[in-house]
PDB file as gemmi writes it, atoms N, CA and C in Angstrom:
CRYST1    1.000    1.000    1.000  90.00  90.00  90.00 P 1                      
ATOM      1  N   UNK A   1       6.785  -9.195  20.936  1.00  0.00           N  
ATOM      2  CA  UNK A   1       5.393  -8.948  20.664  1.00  0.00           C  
ATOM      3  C   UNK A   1       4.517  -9.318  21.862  1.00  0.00           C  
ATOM      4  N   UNK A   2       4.741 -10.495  22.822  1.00  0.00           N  
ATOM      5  CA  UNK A   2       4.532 -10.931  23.460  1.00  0.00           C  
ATOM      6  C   UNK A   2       3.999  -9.815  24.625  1.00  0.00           C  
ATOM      7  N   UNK A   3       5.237  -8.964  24.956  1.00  0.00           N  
ATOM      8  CA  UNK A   3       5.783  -7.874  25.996  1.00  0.00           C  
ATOM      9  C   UNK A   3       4.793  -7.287  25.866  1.00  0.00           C  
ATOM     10  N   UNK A   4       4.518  -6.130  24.425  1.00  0.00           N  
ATOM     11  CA  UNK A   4       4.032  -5.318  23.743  1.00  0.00           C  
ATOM     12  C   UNK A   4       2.391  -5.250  24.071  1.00  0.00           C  
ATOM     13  N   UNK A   5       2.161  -6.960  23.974  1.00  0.00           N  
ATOM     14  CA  UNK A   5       0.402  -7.325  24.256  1.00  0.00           C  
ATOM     15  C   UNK A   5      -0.099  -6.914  25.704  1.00  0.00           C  
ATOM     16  N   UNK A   6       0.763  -7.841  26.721  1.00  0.00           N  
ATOM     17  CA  UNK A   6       0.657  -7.697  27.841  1.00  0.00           C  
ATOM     18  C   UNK A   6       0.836  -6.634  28.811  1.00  0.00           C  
ATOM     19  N   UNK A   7       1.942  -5.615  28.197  1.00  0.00           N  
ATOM     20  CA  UNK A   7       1.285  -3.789  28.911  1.00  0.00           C  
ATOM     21  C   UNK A   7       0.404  -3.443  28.042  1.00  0.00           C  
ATOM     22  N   UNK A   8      -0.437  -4.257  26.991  1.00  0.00           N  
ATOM     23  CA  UNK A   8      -1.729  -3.110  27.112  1.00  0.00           C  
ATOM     24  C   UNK A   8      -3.140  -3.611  27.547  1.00  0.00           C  
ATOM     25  N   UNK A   9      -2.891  -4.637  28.343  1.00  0.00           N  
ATOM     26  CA  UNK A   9      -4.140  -5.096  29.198  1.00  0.00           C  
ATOM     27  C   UNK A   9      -4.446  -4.373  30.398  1.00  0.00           C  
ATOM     28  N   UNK A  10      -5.530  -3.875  30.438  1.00  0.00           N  
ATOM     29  CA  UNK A  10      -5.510  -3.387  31.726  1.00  0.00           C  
ATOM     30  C   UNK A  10      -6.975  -4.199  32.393  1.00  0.00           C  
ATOM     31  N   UNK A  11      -6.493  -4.613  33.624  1.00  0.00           N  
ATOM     32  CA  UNK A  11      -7.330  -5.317  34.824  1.00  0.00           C  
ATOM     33  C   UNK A  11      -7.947  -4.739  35.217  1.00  0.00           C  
ATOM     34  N   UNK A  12      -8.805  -4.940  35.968  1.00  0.00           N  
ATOM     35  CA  UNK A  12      -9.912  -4.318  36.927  1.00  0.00           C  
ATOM     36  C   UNK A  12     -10.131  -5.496  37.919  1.00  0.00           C  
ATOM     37  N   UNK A  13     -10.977  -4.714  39.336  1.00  0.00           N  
ATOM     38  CA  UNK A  13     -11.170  -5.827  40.234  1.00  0.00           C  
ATOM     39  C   UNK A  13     -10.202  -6.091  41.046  1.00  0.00           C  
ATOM     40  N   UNK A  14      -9.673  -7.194  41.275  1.00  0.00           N  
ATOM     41  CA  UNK A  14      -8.699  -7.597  42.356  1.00  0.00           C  
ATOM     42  C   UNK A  14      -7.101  -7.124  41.737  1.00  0.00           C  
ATOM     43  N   UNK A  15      -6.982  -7.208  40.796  1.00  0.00           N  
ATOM     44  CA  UNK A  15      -5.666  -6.796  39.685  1.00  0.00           C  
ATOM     45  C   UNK A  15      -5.601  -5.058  39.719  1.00  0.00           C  
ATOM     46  N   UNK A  16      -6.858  -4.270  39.736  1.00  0.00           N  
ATOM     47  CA  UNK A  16      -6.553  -3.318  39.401  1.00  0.00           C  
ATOM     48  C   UNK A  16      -4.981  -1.931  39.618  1.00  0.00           C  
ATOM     49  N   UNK A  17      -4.565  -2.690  41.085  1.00  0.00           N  
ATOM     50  CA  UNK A  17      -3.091  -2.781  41.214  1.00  0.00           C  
ATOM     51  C   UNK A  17      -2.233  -2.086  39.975  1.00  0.00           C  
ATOM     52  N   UNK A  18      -2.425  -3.331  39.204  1.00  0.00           N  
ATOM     53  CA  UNK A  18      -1.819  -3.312  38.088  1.00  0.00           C  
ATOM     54  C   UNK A  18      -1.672  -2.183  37.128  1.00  0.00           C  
ATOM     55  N   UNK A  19      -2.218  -1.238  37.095  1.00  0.00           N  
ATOM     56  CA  UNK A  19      -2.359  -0.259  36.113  1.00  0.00           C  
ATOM     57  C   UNK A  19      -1.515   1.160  36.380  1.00  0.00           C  
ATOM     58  N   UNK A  20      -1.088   0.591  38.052  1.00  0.00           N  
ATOM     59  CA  UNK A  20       0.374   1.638  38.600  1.00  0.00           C  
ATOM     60  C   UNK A  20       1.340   1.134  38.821  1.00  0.00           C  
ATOM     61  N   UNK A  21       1.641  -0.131  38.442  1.00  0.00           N  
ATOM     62  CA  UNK A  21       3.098  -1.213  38.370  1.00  0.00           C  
ATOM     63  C   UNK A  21       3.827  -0.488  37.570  1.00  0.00           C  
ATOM     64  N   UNK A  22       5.091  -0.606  38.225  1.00  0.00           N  
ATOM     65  CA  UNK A  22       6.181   0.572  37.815  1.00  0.00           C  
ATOM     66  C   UNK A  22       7.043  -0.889  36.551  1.00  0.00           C  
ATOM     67  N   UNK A  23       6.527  -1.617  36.775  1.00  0.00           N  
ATOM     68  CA  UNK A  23       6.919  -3.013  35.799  1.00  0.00           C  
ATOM     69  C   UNK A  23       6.718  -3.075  34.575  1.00  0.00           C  
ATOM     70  N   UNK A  24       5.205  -2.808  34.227  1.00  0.00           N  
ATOM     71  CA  UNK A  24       5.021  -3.010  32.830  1.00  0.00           C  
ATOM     72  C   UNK A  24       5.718  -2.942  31.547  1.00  0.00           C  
ATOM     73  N   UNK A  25       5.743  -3.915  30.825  1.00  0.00           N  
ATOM     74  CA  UNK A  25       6.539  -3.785  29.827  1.00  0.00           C  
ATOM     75  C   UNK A  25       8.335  -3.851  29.787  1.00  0.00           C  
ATOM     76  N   UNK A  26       8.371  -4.718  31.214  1.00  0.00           N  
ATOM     77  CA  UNK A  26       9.827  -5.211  31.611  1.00  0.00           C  
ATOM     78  C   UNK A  26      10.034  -6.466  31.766  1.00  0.00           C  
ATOM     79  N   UNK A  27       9.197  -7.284  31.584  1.00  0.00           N  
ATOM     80  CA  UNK A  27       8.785  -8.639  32.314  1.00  0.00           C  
ATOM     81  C   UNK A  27      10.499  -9.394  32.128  1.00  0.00           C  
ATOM     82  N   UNK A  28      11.094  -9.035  31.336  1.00  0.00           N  
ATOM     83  CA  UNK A  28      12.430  -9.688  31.511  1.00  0.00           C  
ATOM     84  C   UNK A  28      13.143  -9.388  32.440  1.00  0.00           C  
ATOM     85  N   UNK A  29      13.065  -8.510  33.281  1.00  0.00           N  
ATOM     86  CA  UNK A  29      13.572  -8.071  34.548  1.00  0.00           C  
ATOM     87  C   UNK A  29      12.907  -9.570  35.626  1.00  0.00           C  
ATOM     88  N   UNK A  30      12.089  -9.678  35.587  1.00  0.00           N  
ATOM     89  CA  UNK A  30      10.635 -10.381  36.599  1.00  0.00           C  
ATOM     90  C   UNK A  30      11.035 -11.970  36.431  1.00  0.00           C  
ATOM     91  N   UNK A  31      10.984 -12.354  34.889  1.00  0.00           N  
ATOM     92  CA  UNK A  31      11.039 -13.422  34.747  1.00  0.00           C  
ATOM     93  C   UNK A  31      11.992 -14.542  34.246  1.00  0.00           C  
ATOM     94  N   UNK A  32      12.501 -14.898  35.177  1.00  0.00           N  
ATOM     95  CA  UNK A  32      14.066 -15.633  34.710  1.00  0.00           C  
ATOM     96  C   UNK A  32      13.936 -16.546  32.950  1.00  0.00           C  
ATOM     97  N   UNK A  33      15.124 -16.161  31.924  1.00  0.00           N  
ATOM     98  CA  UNK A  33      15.262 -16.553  30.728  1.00  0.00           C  
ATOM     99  C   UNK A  33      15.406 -17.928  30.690  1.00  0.00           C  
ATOM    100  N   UNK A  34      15.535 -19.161  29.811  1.00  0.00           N  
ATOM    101  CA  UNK A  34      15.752 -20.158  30.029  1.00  0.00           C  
ATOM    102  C   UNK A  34      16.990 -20.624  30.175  1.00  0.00           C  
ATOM    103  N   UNK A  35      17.891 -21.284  30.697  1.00  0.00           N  
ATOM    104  CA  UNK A  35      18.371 -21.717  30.987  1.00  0.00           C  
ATOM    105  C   UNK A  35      19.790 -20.525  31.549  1.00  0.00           C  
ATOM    106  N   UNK A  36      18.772 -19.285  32.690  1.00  0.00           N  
ATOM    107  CA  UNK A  36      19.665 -18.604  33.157  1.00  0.00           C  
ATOM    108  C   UNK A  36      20.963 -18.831  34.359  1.00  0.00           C  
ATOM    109  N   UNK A  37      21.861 -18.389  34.068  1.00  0.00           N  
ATOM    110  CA  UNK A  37      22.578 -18.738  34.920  1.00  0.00           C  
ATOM    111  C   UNK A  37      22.596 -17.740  36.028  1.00  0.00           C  
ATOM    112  N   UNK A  38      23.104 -18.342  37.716  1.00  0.00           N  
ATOM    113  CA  UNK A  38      22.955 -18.179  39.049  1.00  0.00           C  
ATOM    114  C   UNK A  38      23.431 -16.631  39.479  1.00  0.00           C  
ATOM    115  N   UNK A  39      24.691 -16.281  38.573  1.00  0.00           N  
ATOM    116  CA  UNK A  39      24.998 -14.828  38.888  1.00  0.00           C  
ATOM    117  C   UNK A  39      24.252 -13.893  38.036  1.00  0.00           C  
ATOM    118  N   UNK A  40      23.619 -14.305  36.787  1.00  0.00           N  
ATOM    119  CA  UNK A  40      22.870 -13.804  36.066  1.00  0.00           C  
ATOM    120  C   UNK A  40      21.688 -13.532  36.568  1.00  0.00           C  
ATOM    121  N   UNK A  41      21.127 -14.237  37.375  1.00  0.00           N  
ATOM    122  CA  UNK A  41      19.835 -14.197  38.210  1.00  0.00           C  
ATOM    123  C   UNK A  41      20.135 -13.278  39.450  1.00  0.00           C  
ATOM    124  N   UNK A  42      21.391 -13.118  39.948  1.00  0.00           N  
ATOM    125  CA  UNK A  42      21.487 -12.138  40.725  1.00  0.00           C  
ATOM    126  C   UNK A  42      21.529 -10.640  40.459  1.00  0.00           C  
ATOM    127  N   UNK A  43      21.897 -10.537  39.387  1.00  0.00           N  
ATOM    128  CA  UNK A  43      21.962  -9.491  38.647  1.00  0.00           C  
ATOM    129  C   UNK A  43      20.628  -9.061  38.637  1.00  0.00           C  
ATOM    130  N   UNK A  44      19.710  -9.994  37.507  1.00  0.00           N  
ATOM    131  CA  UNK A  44      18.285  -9.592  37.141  1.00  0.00           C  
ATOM    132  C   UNK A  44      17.759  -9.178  38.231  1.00  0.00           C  
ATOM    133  N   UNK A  45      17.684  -9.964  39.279  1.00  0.00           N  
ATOM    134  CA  UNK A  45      17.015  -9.642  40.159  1.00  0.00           C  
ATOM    135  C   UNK A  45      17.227  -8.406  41.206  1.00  0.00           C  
ATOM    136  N   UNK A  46      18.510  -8.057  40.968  1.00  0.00           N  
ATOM    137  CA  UNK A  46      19.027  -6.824  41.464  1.00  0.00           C  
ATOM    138  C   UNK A  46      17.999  -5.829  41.007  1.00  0.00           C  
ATOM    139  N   UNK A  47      17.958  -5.759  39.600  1.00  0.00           N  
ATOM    140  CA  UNK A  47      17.822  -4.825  38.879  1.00  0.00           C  
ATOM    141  C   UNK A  47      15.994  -4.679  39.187  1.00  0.00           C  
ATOM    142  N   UNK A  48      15.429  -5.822  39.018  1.00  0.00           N  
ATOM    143  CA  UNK A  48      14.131  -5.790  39.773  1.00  0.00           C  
ATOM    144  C   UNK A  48      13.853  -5.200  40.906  1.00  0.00           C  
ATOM    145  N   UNK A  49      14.718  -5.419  41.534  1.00  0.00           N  
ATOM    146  CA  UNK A  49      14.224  -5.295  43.272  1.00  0.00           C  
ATOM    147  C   UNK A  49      14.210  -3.624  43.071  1.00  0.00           C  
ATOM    148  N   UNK A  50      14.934  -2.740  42.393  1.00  0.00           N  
ATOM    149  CA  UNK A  50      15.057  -1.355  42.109  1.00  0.00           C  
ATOM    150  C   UNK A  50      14.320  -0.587  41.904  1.00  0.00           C  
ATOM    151  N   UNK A  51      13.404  -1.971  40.642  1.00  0.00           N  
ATOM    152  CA  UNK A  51      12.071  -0.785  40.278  1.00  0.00           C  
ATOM    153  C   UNK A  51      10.869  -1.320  41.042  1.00  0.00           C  
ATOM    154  N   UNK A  52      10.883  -2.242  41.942  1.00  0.00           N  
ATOM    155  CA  UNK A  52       9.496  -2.583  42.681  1.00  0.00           C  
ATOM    156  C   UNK A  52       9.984  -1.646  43.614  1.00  0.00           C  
ATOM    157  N   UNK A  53      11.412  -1.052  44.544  1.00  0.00           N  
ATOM    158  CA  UNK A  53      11.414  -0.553  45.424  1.00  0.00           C  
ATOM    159  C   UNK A  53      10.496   0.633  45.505  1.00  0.00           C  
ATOM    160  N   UNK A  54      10.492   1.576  43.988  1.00  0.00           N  
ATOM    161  CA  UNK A  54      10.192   2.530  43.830  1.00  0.00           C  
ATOM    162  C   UNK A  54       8.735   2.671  43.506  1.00  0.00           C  
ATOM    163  N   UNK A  55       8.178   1.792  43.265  1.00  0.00           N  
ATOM    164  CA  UNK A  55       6.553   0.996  42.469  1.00  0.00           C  
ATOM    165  C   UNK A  55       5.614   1.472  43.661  1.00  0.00           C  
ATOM    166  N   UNK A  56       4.610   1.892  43.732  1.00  0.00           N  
ATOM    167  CA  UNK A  56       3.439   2.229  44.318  1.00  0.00           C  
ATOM    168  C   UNK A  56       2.368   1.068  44.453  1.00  0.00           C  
ATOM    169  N   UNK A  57       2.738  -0.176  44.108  1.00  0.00           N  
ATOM    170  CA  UNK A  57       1.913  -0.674  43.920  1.00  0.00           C  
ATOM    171  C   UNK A  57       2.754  -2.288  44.732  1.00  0.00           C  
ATOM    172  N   UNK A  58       3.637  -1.822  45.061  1.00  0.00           N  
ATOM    173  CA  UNK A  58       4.580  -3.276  45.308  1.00  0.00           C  
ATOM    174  C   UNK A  58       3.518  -4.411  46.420  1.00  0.00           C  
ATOM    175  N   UNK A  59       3.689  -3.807  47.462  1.00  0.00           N  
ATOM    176  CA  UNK A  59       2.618  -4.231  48.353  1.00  0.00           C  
ATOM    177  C   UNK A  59       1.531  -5.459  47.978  1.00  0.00           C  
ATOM    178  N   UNK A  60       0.326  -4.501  47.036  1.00  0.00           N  
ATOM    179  CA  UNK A  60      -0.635  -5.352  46.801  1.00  0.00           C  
ATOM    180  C   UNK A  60       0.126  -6.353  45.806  1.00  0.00           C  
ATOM    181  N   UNK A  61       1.214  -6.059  45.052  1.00  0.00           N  
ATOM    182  CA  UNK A  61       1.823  -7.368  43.880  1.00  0.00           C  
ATOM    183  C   UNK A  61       2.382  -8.363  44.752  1.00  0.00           C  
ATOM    184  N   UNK A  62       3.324  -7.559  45.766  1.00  0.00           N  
ATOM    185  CA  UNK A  62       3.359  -8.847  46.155  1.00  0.00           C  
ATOM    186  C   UNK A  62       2.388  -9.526  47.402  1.00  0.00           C  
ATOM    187  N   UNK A  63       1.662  -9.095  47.727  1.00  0.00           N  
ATOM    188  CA  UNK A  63       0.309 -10.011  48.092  1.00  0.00           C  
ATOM    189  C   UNK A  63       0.149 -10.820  47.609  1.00  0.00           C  
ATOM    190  N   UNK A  64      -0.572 -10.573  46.148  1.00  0.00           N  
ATOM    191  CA  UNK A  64      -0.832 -11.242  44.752  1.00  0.00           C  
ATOM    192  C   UNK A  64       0.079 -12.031  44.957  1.00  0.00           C  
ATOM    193  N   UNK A  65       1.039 -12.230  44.642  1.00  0.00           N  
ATOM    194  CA  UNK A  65       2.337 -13.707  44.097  1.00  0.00           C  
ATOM    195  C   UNK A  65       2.010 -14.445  45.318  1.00  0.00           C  
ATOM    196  N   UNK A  66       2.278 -13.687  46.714  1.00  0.00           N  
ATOM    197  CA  UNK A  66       1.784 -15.068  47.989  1.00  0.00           C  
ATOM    198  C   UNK A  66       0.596 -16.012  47.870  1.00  0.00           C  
ATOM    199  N   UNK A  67      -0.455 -14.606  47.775  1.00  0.00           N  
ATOM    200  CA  UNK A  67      -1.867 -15.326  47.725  1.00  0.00           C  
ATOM    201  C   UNK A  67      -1.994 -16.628  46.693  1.00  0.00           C  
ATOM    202  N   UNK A  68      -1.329 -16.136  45.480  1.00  0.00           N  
ATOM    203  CA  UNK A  68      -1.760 -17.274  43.813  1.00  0.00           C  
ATOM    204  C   UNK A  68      -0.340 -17.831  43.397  1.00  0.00           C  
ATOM    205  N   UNK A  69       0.549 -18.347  44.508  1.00  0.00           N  
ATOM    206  CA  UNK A  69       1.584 -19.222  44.264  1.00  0.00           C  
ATOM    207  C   UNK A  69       2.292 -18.889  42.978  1.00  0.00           C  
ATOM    208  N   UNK A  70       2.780 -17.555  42.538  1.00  0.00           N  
ATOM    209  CA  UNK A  70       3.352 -17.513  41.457  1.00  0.00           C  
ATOM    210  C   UNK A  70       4.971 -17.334  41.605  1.00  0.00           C  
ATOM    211  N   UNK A  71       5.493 -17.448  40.132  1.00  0.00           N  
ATOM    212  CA  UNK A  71       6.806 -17.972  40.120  1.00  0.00           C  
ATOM    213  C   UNK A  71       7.102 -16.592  39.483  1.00  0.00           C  
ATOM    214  N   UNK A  72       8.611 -16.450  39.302  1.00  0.00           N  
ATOM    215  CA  UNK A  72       9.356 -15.149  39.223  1.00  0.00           C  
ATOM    216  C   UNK A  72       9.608 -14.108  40.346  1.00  0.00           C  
ATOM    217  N   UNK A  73       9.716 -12.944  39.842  1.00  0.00           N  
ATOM    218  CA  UNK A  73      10.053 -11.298  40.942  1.00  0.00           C  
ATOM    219  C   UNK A  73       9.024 -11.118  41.040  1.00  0.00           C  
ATOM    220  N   UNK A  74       7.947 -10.729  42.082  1.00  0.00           N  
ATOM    221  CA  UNK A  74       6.763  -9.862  42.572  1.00  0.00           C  
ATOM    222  C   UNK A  74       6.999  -8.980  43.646  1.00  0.00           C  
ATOM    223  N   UNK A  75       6.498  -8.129  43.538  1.00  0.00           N  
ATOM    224  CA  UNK A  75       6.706  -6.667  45.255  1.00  0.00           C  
ATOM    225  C   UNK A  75       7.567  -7.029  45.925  1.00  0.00           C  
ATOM    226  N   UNK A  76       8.734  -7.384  45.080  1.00  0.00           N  
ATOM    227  CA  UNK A  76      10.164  -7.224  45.581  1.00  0.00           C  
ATOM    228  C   UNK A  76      10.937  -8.408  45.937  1.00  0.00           C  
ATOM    229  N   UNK A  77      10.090  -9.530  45.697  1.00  0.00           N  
ATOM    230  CA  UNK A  77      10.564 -10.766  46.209  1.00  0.00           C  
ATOM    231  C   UNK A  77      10.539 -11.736  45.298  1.00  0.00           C  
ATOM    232  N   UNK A  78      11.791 -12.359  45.476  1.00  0.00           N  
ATOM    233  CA  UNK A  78      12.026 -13.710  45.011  1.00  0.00           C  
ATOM    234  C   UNK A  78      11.399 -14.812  45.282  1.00  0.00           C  
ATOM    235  N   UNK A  79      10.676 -16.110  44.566  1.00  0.00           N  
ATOM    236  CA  UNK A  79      10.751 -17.199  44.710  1.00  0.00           C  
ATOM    237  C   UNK A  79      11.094 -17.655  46.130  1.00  0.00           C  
ATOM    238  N   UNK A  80      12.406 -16.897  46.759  1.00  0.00           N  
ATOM    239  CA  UNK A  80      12.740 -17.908  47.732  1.00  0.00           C  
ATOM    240  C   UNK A  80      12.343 -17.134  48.899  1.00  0.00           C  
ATOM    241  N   UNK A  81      12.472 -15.868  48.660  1.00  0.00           N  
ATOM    242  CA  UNK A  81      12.238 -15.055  49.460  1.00  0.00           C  
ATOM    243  C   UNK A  81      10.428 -15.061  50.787  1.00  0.00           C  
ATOM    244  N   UNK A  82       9.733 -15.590  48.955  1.00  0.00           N  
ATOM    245  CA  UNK A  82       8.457 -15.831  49.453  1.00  0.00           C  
ATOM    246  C   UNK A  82       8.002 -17.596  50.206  1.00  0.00           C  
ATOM    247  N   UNK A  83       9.044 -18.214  49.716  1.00  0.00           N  
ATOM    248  CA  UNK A  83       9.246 -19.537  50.316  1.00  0.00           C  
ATOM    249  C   UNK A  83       9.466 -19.181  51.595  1.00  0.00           C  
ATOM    250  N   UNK A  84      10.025 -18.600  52.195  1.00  0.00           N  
ATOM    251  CA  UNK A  84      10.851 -18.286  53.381  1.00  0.00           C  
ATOM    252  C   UNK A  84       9.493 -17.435  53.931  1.00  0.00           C  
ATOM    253  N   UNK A  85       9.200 -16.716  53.341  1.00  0.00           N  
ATOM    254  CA  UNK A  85       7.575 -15.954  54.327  1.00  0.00           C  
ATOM    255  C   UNK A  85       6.580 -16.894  54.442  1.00  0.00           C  
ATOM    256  N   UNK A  86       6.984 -18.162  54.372  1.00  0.00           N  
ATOM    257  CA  UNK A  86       5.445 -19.389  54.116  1.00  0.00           C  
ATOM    258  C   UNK A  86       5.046 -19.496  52.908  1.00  0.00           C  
ATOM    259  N   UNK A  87       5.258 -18.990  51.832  1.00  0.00           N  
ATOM    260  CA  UNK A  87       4.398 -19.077  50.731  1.00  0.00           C  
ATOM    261  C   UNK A  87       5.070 -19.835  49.608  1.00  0.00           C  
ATOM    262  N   UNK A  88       4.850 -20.638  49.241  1.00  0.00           N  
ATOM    263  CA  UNK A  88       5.563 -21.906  48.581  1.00  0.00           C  
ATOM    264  C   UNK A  88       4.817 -21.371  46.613  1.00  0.00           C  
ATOM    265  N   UNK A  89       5.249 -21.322  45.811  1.00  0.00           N  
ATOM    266  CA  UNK A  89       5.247 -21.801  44.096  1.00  0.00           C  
ATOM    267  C   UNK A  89       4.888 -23.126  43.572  1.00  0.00           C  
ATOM    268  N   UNK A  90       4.165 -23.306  43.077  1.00  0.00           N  
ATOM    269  CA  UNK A  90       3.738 -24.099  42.604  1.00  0.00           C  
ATOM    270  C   UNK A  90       5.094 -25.562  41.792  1.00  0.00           C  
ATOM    271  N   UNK A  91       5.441 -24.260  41.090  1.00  0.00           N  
ATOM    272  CA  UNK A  91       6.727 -24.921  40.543  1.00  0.00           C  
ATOM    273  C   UNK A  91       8.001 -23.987  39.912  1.00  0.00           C  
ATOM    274  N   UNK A  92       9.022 -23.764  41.532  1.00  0.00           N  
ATOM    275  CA  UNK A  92       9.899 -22.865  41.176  1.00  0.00           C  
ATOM    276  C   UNK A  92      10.719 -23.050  40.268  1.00  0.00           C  
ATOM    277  N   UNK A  93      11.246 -22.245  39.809  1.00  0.00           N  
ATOM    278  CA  UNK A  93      12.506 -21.912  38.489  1.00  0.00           C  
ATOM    279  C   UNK A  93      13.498 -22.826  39.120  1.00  0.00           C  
ATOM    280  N   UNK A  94      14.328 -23.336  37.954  1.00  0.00           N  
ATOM    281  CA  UNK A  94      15.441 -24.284  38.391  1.00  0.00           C  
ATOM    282  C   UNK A  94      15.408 -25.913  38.931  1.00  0.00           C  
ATOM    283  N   UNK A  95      13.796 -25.922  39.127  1.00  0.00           N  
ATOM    284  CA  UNK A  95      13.572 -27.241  39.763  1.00  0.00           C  
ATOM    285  C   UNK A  95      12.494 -27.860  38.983  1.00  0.00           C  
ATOM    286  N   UNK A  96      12.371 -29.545  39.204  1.00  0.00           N  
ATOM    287  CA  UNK A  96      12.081 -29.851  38.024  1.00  0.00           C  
ATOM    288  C   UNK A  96      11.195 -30.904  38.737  1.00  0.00           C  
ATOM    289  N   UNK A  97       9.966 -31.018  38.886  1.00  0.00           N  
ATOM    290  CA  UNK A  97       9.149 -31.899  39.782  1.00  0.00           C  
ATOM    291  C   UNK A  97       9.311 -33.595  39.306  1.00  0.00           C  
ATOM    292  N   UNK A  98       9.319 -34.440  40.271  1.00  0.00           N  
ATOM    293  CA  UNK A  98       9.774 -35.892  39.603  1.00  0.00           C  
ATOM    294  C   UNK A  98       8.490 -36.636  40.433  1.00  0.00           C  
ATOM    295  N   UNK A  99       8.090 -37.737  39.862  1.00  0.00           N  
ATOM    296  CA  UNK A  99       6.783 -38.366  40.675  1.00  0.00           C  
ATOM    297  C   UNK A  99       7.355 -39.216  40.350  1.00  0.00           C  
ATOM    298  N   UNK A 100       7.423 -40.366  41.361  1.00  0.00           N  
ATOM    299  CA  UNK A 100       7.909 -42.129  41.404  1.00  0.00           C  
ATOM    300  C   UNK A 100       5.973 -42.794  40.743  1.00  0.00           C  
ATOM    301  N   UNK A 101       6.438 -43.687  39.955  1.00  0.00           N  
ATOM    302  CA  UNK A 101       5.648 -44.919  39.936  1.00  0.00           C  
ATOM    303  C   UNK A 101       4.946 -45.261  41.018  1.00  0.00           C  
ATOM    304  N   UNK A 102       3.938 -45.388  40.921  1.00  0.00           N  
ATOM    305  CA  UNK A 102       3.278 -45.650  42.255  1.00  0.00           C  
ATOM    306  C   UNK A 102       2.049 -44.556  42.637  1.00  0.00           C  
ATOM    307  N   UNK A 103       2.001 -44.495  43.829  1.00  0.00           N  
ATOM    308  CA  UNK A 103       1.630 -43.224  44.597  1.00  0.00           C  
ATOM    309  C   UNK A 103       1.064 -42.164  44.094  1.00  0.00           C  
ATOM    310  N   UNK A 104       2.407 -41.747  43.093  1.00  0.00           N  
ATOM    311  CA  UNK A 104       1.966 -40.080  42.323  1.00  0.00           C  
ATOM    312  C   UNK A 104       2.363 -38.973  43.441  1.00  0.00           C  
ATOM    313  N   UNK A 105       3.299 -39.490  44.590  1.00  0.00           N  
ATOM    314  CA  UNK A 105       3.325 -38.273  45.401  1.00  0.00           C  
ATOM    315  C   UNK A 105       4.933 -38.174  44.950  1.00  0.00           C  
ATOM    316  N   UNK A 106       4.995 -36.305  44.847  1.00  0.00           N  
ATOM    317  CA  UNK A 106       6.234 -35.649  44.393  1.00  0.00           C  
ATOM    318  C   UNK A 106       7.485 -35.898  45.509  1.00  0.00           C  
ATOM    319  N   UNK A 107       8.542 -36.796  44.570  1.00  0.00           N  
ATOM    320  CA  UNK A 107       9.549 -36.608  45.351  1.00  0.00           C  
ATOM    321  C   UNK A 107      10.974 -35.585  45.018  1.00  0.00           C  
ATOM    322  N   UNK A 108      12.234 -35.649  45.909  1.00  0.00           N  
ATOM    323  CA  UNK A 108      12.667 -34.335  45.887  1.00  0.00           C  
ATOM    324  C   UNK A 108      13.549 -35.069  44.669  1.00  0.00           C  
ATOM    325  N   UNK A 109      14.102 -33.611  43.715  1.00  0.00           N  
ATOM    326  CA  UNK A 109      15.022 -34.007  42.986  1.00  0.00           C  
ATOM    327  C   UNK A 109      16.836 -34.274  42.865  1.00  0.00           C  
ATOM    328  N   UNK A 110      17.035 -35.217  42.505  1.00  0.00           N  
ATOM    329  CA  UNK A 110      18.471 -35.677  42.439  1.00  0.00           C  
ATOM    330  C   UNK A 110      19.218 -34.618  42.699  1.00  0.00           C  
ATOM    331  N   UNK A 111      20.367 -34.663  44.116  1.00  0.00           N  
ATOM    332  CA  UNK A 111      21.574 -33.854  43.970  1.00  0.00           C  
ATOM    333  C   UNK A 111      22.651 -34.013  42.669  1.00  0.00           C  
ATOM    334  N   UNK A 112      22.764 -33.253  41.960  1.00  0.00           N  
ATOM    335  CA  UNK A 112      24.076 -33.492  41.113  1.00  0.00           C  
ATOM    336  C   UNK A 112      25.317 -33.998  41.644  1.00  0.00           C  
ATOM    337  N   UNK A 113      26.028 -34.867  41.094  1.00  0.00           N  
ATOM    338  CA  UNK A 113      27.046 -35.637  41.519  1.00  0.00           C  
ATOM    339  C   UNK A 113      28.597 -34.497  41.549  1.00  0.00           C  
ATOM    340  N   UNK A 114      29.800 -34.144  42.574  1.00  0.00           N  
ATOM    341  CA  UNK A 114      30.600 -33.385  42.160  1.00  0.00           C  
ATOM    342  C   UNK A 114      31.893 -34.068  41.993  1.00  0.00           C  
ATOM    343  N   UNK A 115      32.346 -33.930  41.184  1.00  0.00           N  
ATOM    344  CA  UNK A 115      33.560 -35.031  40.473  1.00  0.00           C  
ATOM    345  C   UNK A 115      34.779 -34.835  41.182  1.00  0.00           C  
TER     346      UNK A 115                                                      
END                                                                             
């Protein structure tokens, strides 16, 4: 229902983009499930990168995700992808922000231990 709401908004203004996104009404392609797993995310994101290739609108989306630090697939790029062009997420998928006592400044999170 969720899906259903959100292709029928249409933006204007800086968004107006939006109303030739070859996306709409896929957002499960875009936005990693909870607790997805790593080849599963390669997959999804395969399958993303397919229809932004073809999208008329990829460009200004992914502008958008650089400009407003967002998380998921935008104009073709990953999370890391856009890390790697300078443009950092607020708070990427998979990672889990930890603040020490004190300070309040974010430190990095625990490597998992391998047995």
């Amino acid at each position: 229902m969720a899906a259903e709401i959100m292709s029928s908004i249409v933006f204007t203004g800086p968004l107006a983009w939006t109303a030739d996104a070859a996306c709409q009404g896929r957002t499960e392609l875009f936005f990693a499930p909870a607790g997805e797993r790593p080849e599963a995310r390669v997959v999804r994101e395969s399958k993303a990168r397919g229809v932004c290739t073809e999208c008329a609108a990829m460009a200004p989306c992914r502008d958008w995700a650089r400009e407003n630090r967002e998380y998921g697939f935008w104009g073709g790029e990953s999370e890391e992808e856009r890390a790697a062009a300078g443009y950092r997420v607020d708070m990427p998928v998979g990672r889990v922000a930890r603040y020490p006592k004190g300070d309040g400044s974010p430190v990095a999170p625990r490597t998992p231990r391998v047995a």
